[in-house]
C-alpha positions as CSV (number, residue, x, y, z in Angstrom):
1,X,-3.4,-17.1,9.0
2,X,-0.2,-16.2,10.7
3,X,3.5,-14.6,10.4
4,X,4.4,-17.6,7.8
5,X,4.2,-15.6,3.8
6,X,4.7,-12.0,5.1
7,X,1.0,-11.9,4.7
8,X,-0.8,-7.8,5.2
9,X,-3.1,-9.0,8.3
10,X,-4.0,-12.1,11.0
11,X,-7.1,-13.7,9.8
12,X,-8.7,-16.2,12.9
13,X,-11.7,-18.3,11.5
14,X,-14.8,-18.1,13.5
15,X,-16.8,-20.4,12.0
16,X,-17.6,-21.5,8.8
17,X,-18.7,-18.4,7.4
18,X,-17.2,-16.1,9.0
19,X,-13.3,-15.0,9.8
20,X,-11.8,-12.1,11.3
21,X,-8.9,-9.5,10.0
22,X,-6.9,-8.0,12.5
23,X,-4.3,-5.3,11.5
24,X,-2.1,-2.6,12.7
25,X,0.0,0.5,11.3
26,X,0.9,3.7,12.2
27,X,3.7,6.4,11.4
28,X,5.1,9.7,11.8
29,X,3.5,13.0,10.0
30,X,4.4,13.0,6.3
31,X,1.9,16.2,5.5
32,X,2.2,19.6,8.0
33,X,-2.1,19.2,7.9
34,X,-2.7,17.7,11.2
35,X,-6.1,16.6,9.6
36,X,-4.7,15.4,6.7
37,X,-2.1,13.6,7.9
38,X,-5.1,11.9,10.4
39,X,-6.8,10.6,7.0
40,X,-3.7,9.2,5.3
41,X,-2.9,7.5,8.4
42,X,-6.2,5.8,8.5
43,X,-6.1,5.0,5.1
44,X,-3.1,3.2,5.1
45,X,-4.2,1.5,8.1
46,X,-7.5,-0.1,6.2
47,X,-5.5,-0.7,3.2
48,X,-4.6,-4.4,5.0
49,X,-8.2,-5.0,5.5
50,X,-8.8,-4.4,1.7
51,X,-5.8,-6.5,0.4
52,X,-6.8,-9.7,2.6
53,X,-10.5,-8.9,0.4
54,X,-12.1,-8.0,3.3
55,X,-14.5,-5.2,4.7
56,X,-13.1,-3.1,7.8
57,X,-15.5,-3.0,11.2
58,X,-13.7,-1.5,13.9
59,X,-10.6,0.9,14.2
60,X,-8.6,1.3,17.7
61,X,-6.8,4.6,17.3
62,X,-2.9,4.5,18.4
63,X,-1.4,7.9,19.4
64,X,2.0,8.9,20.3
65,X,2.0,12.9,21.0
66,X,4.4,15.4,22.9
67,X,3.2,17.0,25.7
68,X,4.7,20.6,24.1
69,X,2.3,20.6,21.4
70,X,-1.2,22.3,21.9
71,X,-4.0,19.4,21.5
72,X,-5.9,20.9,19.2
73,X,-3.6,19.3,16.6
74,X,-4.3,15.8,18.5
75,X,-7.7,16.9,17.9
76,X,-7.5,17.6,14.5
77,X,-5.6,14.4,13.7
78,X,-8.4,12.4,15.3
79,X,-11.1,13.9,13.4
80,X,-9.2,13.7,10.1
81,X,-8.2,9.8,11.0
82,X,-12.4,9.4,11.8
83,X,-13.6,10.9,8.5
84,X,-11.6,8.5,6.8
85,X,-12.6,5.6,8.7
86,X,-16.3,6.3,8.3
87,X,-15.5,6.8,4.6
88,X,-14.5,3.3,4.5
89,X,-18.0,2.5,6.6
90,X,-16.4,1.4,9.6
91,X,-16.6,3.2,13.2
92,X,-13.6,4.3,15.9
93,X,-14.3,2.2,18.9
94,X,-12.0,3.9,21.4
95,X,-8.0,3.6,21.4
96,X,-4.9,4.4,23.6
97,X,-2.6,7.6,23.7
98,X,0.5,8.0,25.4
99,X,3.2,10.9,25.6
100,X,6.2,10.4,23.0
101,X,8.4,13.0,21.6
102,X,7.2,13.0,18.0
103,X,3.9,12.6,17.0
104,X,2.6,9.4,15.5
105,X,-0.8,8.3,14.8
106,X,-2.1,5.1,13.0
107,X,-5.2,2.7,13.8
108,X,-5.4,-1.0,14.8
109,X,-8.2,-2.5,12.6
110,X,-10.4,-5.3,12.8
111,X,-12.1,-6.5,9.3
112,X,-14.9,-9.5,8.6
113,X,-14.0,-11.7,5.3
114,X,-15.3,-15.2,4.9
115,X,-13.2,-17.5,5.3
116,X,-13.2,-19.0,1.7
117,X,-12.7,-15.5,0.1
118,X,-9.2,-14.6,2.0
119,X,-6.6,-13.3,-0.1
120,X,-3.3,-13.7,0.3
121,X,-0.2,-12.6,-0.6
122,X,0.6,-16.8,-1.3
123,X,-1.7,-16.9,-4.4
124,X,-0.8,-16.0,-7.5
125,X,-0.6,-18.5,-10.3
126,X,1.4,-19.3,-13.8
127,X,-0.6,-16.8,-16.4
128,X,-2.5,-14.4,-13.8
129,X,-1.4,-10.6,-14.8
130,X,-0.4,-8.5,-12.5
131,X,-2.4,-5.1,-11.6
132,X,-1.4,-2.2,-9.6
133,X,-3.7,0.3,-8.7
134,X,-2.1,3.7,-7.8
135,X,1.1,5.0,-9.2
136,X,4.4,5.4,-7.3
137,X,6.5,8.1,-5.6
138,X,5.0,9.4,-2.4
139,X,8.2,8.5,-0.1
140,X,10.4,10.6,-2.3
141,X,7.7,13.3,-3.3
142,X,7.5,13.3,0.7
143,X,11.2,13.6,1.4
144,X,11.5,16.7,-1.3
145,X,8.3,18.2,0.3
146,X,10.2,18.4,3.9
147,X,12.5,20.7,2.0
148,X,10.4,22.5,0.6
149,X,11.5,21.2,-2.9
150,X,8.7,19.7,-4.3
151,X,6.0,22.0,-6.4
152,X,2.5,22.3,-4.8
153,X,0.7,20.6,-7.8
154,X,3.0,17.6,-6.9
155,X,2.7,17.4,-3.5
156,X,-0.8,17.8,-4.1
157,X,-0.9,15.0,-6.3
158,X,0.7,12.9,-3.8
159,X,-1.4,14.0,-1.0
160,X,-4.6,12.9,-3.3
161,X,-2.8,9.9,-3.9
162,X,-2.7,9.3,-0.4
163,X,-6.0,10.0,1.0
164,X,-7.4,7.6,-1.6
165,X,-8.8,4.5,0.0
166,X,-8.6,1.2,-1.6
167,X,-12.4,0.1,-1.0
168,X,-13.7,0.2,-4.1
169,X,-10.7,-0.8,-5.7
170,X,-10.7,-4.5,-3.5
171,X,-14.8,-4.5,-4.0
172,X,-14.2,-4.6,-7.8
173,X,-11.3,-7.3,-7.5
174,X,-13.1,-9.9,-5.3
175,X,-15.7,-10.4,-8.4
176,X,-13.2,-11.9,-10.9
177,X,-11.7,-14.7,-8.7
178,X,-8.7,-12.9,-7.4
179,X,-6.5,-15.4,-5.2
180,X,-3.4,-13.4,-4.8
181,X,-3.0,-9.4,-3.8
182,X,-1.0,-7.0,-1.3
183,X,-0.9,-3.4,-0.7
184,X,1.9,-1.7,-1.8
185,X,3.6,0.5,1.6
186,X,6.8,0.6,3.6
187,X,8.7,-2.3,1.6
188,X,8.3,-0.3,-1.8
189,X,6.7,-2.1,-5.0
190,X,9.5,-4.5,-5.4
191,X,9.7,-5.3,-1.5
192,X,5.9,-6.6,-1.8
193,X,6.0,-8.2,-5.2
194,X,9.1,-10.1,-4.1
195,X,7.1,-11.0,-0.5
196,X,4.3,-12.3,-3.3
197,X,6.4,-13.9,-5.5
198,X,8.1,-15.8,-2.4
199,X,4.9,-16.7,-1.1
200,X,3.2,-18.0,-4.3
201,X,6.5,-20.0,-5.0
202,X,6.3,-17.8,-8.9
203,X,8.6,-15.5,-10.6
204,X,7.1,-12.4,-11.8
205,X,8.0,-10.4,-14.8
206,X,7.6,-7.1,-14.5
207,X,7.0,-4.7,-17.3
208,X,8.5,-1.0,-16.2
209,X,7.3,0.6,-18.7
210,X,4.1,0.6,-17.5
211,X,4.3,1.5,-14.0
212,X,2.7,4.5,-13.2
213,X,4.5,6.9,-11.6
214,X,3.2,10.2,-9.6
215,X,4.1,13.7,-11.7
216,X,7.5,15.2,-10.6
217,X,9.0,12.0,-9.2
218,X,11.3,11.1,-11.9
219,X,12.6,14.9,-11.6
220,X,13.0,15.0,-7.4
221,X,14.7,11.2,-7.8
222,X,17.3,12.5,-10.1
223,X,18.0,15.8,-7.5
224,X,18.6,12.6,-4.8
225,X,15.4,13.4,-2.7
226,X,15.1,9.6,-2.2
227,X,14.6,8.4,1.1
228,X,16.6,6.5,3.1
229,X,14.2,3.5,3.4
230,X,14.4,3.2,-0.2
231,X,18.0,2.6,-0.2
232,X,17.1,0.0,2.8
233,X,14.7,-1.9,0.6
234,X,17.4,-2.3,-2.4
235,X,20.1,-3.7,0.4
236,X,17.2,-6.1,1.6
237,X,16.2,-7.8,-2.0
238,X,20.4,-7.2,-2.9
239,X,20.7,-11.1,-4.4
240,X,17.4,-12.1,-5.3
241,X,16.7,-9.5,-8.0
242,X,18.8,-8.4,-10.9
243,X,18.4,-4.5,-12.1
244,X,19.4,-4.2,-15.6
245,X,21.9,-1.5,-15.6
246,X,19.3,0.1,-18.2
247,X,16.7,1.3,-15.8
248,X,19.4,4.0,-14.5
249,X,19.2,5.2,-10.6
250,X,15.7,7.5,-10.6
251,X,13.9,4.4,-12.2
252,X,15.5,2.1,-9.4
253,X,15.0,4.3,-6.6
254,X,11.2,4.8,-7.5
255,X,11.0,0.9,-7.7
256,X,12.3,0.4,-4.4
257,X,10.4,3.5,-2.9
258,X,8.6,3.3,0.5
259,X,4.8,4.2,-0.2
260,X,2.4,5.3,2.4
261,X,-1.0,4.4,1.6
262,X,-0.1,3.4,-1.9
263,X,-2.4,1.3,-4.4
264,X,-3.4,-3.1,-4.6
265,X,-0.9,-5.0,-6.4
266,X,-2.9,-7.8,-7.6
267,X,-2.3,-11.1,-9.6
268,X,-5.9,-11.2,-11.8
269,X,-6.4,-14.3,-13.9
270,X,-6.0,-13.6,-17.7
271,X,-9.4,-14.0,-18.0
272,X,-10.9,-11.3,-16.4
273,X,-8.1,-8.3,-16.1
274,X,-9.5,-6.7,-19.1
275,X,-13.3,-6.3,-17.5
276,X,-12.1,-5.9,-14.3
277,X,-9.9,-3.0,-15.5
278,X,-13.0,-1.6,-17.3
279,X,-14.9,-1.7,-13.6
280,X,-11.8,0.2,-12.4
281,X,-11.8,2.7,-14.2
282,X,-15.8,3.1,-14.3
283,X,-15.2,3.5,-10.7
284,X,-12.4,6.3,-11.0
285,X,-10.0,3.9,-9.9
286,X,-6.2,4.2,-12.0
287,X,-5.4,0.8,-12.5
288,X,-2.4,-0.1,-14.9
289,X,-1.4,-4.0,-16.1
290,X,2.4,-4.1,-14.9
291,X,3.5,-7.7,-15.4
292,X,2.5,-11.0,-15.3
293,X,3.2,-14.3,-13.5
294,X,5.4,-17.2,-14.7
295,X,6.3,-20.5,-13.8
296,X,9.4,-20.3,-10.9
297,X,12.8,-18.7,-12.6
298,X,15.8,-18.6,-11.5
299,X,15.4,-14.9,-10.9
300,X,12.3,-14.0,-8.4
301,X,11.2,-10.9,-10.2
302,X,12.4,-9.7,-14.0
303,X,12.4,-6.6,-14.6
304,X,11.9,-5.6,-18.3
């Protein structure tokens, strides 16, 4: 599996029963925490791994850091980026650094999935419902935190948010004969359902109403902490989706928000949604219903 759908990671068969995920991601600081910022880095980086339904192995650590800082924040951004990945039962394996005027850190991953069990982002069918699995709003929660705007109870609410992995999340979805799922990051929720939609050759119709959405991100939208990759992402689907004038701006803008390690978007058949929501939520996971999948429209995603 290639560059074709847009698809989260490479998979490369091995044999029969086994395939391999490769993935890479990494990103400037969005917490002043040099160890936190080393966990959510690694967490967003294994969220490919768990969206393909696979289990990580291996993690390369990728570092870009200025030779003006002291390196006991490199230090501190590797050991929070190895908690993480032993979290999610994998092991560092070694990586590269090299000198770069802003720091950057992420991780190139390597996962196992057999090879009858990939899921892609080119799966969802006619009557599956659509699951996400964290709410929205860390790109603009992180914007107004960089100004100092945002309250500590929400930018600790993103930062939790954040640091959550998606493991058990993705072990609880591969049970009920999930074909279709993405993480949502960079692209914002309606970049990645439209790259799913596309893929699947569906229309989705999504219910905004029931979106969850991260405390305080409503109020920072309206004060116009929205990032600029949110404006980016609207320019990019301009054309192939129609926002009722209804929704108003902060609604919009949190749609098209870029997330860093945000939650599974997930097309579940009918069938199952309701026990594997139950499973979710057993498991402390916040998983909302937010849609569902229809035959091709004329419009790629509706927004209701």
């Amino acid at each position: 599996m290639g560059t074709e759908t847009s698809d989260d990671a490479a998979v490369y068969r091995l044999n029969d029963e086994l395939a391999v995920i490769q993935t890479v991601d990494f990103f400037t600081p969005v917490v002043d925490d040099p160890c936190l910022f080393g966990q959510i880095a690694a967490a967003n980086s294994l969220s490919d791994v768990y969206a393909m339904g696979g289990k990580p192995l291996l993690a390369l650590n990728i570092v870009c850091f200025p030779s003006c800082l002291p390196p006991e924040l490199l230090g501190e951004i590797l050991r929070g980026g190895a908690q993480k990945v032993a979290e999610a039962g994998a092991i560092i394996a070694g990586g590269h650094t090299v000198q770069d005027d802003v720091p950057k850190y992420g991780l190139a991953v390597t996962g196992l999935v057999h090879p009858q069990r990939v899921l892609t982002n080119a799966g969802a069918s006619p009557g599956d419902l659509l699951i996400l699995t964290k709410p929205l709003g860390t790109g603009i929660i992180n914007t107004a935190a960089k100004g100092d705007i945002a309250s500590q109870d929400t930018v600790r609410a993103a930062v939790d948010n954040m640091l959550q992995l998606n493991r058990r999340a993705a072990e609880v979805m591969i049970r009920y004969n999930v074909k279709s799922c993405t993480d949502i990051t960079g692209f914002g929720f309606l970049g990645h359902a439209a790259e799913m939609a596309r893929a699947s050759k569906v229309s989705f119709e999504i219910w905004v109403d029931r979106i969850p959405i991260l405390p305080g991100t409503r109020e920072l939208a309206a004060m116009g902490m929205i990032p600029a990759g949110a404006y980016a992402n609207r320019d990019f689907l301009s054309g192939e989706i129609n926002i009722p004038a209804k929704l108003g701006p902060e609604t919009t803008a949190i749609l098209f928000d870029p997330q860093t390690s945000g939650g599974l978007f997930i097309a579940v058949p009918a069938s199952g949604v309701h026990k594997a929501l139950e499973e979710m939520k057993q498991e402390g996971i916040r998983a909302d219903i937010v849609g569902q999948v229809t035959q091709r429209q004329t419009d790629l995603i509706k927004l209701i």
